[in-house]
C-alpha positions as a printed NumPy array, in Angstrom:
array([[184.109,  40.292, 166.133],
       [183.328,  41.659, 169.182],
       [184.044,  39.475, 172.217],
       [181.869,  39.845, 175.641],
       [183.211,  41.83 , 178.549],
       [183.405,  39.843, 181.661],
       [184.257,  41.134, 185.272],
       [187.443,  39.465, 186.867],
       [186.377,  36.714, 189.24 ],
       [187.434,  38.978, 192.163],
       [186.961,  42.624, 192.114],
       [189.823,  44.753, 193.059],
       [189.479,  46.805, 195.961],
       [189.076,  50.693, 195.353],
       [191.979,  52.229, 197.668],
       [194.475,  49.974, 195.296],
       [192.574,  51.156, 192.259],
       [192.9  ,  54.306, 193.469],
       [196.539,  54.226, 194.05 ],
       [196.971,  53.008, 190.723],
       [195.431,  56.025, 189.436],
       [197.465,  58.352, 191.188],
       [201.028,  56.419, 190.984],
       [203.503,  58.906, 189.623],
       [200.441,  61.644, 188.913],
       [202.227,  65.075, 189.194],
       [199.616,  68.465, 189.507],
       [199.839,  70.194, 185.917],
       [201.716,  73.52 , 184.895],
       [200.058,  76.285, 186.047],
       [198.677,  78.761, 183.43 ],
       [197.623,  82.685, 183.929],
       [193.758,  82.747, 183.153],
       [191.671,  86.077, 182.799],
       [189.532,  86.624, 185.896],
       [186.813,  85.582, 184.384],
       [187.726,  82.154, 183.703],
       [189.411,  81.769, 187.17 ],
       [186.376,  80.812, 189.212],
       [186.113,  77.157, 190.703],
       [190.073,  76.793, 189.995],
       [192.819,  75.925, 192.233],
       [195.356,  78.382, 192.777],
       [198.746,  78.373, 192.133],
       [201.841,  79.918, 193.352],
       [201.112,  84.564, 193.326],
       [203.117,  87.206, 194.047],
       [202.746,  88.947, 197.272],
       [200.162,  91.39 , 196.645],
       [200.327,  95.141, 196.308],
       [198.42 ,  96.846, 199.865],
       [195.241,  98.596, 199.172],
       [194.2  , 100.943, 199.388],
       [197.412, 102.171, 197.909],
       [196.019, 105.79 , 199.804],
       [193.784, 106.815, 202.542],
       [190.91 , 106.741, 201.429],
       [187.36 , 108.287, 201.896],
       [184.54 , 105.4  , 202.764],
       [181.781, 107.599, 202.97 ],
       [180.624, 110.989, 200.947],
       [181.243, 114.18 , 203.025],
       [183.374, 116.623, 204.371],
       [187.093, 115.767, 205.006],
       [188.704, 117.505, 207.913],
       [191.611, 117.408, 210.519],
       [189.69 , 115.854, 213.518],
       [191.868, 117.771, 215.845],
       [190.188, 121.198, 214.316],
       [186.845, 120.309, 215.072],
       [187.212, 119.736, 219.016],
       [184.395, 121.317, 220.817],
       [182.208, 121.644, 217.685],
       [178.643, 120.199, 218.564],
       [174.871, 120.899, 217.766],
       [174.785, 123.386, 220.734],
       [177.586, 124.897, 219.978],
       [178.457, 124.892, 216.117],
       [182.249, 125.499, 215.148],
       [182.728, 128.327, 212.47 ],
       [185.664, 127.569, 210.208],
       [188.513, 129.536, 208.943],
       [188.661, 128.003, 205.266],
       [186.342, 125.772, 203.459],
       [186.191, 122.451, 203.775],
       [187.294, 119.291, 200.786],
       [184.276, 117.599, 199.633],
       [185.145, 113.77 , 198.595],
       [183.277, 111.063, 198.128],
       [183.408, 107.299, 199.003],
       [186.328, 105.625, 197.304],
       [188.049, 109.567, 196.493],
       [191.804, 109.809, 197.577],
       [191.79 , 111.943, 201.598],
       [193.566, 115.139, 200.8  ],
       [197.455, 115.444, 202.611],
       [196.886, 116.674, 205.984],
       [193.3  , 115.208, 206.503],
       [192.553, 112.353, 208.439],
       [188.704, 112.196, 208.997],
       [185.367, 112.35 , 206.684],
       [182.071, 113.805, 208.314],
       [178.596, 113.16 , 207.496],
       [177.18 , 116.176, 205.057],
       [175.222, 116.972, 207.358],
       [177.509, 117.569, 209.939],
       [178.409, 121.364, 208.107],
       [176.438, 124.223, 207.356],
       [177.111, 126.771, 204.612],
       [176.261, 130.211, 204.913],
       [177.426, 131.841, 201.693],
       [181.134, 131.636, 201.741],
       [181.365, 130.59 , 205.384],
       [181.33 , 127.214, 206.558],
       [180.037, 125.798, 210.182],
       [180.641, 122.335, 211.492],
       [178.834, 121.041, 214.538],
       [179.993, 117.375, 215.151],
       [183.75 , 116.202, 216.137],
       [185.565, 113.783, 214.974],
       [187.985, 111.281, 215.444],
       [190.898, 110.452, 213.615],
       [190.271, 107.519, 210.697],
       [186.401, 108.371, 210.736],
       [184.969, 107.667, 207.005],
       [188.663, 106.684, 206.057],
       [190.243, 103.864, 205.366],
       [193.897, 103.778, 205.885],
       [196.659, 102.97 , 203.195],
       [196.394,  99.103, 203.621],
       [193.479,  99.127, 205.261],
       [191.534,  96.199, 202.931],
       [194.664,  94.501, 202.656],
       [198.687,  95.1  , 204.016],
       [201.317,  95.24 , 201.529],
       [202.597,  91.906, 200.731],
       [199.558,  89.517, 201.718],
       [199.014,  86.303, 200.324],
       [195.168,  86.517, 200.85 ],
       [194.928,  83.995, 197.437],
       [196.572,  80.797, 198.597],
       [198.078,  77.883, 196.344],
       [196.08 ,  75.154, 196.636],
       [192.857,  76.718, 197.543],
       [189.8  ,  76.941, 195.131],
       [189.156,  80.109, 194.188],
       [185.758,  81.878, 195.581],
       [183.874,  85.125, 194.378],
       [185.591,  86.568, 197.098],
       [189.08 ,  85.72 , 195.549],
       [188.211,  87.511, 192.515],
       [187.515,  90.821, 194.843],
       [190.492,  90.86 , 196.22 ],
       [191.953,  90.18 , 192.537],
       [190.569,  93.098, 191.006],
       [190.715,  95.422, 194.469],
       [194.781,  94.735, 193.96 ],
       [194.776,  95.375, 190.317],
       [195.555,  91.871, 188.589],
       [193.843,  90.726, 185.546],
       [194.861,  87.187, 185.136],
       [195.426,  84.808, 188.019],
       [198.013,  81.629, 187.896],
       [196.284,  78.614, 188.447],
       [196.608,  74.524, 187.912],
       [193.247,  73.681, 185.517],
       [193.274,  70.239, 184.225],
       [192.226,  69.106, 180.729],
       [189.646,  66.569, 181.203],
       [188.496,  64.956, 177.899],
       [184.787,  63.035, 178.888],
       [183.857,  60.645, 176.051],
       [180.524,  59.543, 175.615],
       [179.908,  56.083, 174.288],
       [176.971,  56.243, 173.35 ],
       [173.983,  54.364, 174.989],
       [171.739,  52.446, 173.132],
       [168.653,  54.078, 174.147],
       [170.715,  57.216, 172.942],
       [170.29 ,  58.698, 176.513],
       [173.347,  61.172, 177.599],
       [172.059,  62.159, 180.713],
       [174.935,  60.641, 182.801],
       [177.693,  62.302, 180.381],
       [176.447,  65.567, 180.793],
       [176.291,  64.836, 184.674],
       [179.71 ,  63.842, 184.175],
       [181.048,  66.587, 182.12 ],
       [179.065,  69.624, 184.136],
       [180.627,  68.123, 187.291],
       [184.115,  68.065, 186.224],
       [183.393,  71.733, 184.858],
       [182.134,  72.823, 188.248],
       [185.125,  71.369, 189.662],
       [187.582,  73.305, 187.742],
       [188.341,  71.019, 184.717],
       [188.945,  72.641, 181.575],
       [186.508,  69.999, 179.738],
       [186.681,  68.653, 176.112],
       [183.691,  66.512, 175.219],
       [183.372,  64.223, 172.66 ],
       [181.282,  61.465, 171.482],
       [182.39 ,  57.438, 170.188],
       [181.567,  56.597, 166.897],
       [179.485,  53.834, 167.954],
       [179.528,  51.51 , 170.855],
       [182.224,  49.226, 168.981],
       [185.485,  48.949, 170.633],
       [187.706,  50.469, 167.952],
       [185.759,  53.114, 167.71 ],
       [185.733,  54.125, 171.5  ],
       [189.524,  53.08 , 171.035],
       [189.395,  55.939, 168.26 ],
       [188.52 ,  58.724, 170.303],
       [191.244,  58.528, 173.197],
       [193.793,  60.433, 170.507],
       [191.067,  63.203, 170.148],
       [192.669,  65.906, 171.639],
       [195.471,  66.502, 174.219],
       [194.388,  66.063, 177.73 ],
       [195.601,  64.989, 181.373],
       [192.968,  62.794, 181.64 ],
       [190.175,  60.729, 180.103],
       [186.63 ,  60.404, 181.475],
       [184.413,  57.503, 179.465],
       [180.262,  57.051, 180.452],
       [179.438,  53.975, 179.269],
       [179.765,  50.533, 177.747],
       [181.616,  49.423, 180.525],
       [179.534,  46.483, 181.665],
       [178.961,  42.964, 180.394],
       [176.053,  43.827, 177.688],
       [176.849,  42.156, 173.945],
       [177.162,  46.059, 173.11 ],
       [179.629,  47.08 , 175.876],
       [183.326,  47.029, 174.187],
       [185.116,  50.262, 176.435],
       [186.944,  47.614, 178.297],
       [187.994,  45.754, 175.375],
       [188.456,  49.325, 173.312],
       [191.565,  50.118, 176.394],
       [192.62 ,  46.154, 176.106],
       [193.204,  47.204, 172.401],
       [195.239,  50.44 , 173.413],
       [197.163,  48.576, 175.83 ],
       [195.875,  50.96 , 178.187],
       [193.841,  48.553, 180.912],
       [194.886,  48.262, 184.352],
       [191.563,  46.894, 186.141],
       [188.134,  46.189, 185.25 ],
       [185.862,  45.676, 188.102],
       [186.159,  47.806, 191.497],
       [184.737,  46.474, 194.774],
       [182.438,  49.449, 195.015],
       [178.708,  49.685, 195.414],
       [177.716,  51.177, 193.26 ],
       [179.769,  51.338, 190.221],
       [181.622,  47.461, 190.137],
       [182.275,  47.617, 186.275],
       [184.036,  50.652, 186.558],
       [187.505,  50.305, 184.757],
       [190.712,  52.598, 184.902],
       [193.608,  52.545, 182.822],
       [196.595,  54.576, 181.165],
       [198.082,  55.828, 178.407],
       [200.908,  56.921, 178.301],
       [201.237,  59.343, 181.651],
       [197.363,  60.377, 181.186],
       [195.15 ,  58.144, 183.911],
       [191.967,  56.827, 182.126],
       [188.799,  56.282, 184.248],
       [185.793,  54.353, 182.437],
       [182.339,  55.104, 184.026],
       [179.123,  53.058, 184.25 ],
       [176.453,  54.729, 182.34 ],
       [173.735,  54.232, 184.911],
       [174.26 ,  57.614, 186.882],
       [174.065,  56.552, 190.551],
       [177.461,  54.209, 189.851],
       [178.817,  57.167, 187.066],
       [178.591,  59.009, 190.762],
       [180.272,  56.8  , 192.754],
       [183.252,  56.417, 190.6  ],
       [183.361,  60.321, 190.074],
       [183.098,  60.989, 193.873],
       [185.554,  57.901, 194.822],
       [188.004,  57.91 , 191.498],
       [187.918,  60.962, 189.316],
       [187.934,  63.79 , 191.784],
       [190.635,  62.226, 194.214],
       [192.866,  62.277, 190.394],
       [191.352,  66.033, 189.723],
       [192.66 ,  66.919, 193.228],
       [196.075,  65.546, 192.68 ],
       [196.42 ,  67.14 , 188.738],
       [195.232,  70.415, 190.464],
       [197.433,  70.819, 193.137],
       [194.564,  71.149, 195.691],
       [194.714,  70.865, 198.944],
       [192.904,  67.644, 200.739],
       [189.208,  67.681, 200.597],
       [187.498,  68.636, 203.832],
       [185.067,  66.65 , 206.04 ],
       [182.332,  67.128, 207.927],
       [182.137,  65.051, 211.065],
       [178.891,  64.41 , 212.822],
       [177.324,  61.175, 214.933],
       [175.05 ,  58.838, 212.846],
       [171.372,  59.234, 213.557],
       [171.223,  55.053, 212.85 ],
       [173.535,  52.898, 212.236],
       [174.985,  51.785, 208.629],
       [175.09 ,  48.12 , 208.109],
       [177.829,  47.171, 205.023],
       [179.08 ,  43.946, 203.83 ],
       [182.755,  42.983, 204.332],
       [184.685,  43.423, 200.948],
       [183.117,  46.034, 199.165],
       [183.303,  49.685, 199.318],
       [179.556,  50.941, 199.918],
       [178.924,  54.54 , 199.335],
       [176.141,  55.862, 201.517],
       [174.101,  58.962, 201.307],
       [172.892,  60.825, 203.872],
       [171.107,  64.183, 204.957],
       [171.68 ,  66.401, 208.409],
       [168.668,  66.321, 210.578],
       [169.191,  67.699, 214.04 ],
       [172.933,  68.241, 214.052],
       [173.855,  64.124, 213.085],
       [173.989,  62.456, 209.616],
       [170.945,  60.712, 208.72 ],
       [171.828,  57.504, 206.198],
       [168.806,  57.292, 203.168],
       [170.55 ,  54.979, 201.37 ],
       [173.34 ,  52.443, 200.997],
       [174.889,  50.759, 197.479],
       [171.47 ,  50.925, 195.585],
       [171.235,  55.3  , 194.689],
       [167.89 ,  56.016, 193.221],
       [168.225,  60.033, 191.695],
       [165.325,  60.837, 194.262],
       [167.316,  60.118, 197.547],
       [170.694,  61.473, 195.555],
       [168.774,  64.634, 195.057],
       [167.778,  64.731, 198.934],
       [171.142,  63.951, 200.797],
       [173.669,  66.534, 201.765],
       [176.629,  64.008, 201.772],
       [178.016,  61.086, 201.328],
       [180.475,  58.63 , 202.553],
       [181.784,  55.535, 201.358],
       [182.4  ,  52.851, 203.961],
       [185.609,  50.191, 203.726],
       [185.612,  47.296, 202.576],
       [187.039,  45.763, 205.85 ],
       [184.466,  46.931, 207.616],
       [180.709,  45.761, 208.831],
       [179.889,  49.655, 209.104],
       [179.207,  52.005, 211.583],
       [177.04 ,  52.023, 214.868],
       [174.461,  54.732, 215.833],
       [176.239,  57.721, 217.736],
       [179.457,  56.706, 216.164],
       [180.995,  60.073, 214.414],
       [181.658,  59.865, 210.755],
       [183.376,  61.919, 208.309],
       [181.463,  62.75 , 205.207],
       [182.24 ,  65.143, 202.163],
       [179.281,  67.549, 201.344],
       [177.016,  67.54 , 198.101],
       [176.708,  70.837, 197.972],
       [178.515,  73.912, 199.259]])
């Protein structure tokens, strides 16, 4: 018989959840992924790459020349030359002994004979052996996420696969009742986005053994659950850890998302999710991603500071996540604890204010993390 979750008479506050989360939480091994698959991953450690280009090279079509045997040569005064000229075009290897590329139109042909009227100067439509990159740059740095641009420089230096730190995130839906999985897919897209390599899967049924069921599904380095973690007759993921062993804290002084739960078993961290999307949010924003960061090696997420339009009023002992959008170089707060998707679909960032504090007066900087690059 099922038994009916309650919250702890005191929630616990979310920097000590947190740390509990990431006590003893090493990044994972880093694996070599195609290309490809590379995108939105954090780096790992690379060899120093090769320079390119690996030869002067031509950056525009046209005529390659010495530049010092076209002194004098001009429109008034075309230059007749002795040989013929190389053709190459953009991306062609600059012939030994050439070190400049004029336009086509720079040199008339007369039968057999060849006329140039413009000069030159030396590196014109070239670019020099290590001229994108020197020989031995670390361009792609550990820690970093890896951009489109990344991947050019990947491919521009010849490597197919790139080492990176890509955690397996397994996101378990417990199904709602309504049979809505709107906030797992949120979920699950996110942690995509972010890098995961992401296993979904689906309870059973909303009964606690068999949510406890699908935490053995398949190997991962952590475990995301929407749902079922409040204190309905139907919710049982709290109870479904309690049965694993596996609970560390249910209820987390954070607004919103108080229900939320986190556990562990064995090494893997296990962070159970509200099913109501604005709290699923706050717990990915305030719980998951901080673990994500740590299992990927990343660097620390960056801020943007900026004074407060108004000020942000918060009650003492809960963490209050607040949304806000820039208007006129400051952050604008819509919204404090209570998310509706409209104003979560409107705000640029957020921030979550301390529990010890009352919250934040107008002009007073704050540091928010973006929504959206």
């Amino acid at each position: 018989m099922t038994t009916t979750q309650r919250l702890p008479a005191a929630l616990t506050p979310l920097d000590a959840a947190l740390a509990e989360l990431l006590a003893g939480l090493d990044p994972v091994a880093p694996r070599d992924l195609p290309l490809e698959q590379a995108l939105g991953c954090v780096a790992a450690e690379l060899p120093p790459l090769k320079a390119f280009p690996a030869f002067d090279m031509a950056t525009v079509d046209g005529w390659a020349f010495r530049s010092g045997d076209l002194v004098g040569a001009s429109s008034y005064s075309p230059l007749p030359l002795a040989g013929s000229p190389v053709w190459v075009e953009a991306g062609d290897r600059v012939p030994e002994g050439r070190d400049c590329v004029v336009d086509a139109d720079s040199v008339e042909q007369a039968g057999p004979l060849f006329q140039v009227s413009a000069e030159a100067i030396p590196g014109q439509g070239v670019r020099r052996i290590g001229g994108e990159f020197a020989q031995a740059s670390s361009l792609i740095v550990a820690g970093r996420r890896i951009h489109e641009i990344d991947l050019l420089i990947a491919r521009m230096a010849g490597l197919e696969r790139l080492a990176v730190r890509r955690p397996r995130l397994c996101v378990i839906n417990v199904p709602a009742t309504t049979g809505d999985a709107a906030t797992f897919h949120l979920i699950a897209e996110s942690a995509s986005a972010a890098g995961a390599d992401v296993i979904c899967t689906k309870a059973g049924g909303r009964a606690a053994p068999s949510i406890a069921k699908t935490f053995d599904a398949e190997p991962c380095d952590s475990i995301i659950i929407i749902g079922g973690t409040g204190v309905g007759r139907t919710d049982a993921t709290v109870e479904a850890l309690t049965m694993r062993s596996a609970l560390l804290i249910h209820g987390i002084a954070l607004q919103p998302g108080r229900t939320a739960a986190i556990g562990r078993i064995a090494t893997c961290p296990v962070i159970a999710l509200p099913g109501a999307a604005d709290a699923a949010l706050a717990g990915w924003w305030t719980l998951v991603l901080p673990v994500l960061n740590r299992l990927s090696g990343g660097q620390p997420r960056q801020t943007t500071t900026l004074p407060l339009a108004r000020k942000i009023a918060s009650g003492v002992g809960i963490t209050d996540i607040v949304l806000l959008r820039k208007t006129d170089d400051a952050w604008m707060p819509l919204a404090t604890g209570d998310l509706a998707l409209e104003t979560i679909a409107r705000a640029d960032a957020w921030l979550a204010v301390p529990g010890g504090s009352e919250g934040y007066a107008a002009g007073a900087p704050v540091d928010a993390y973006m929504l959206r690059e």
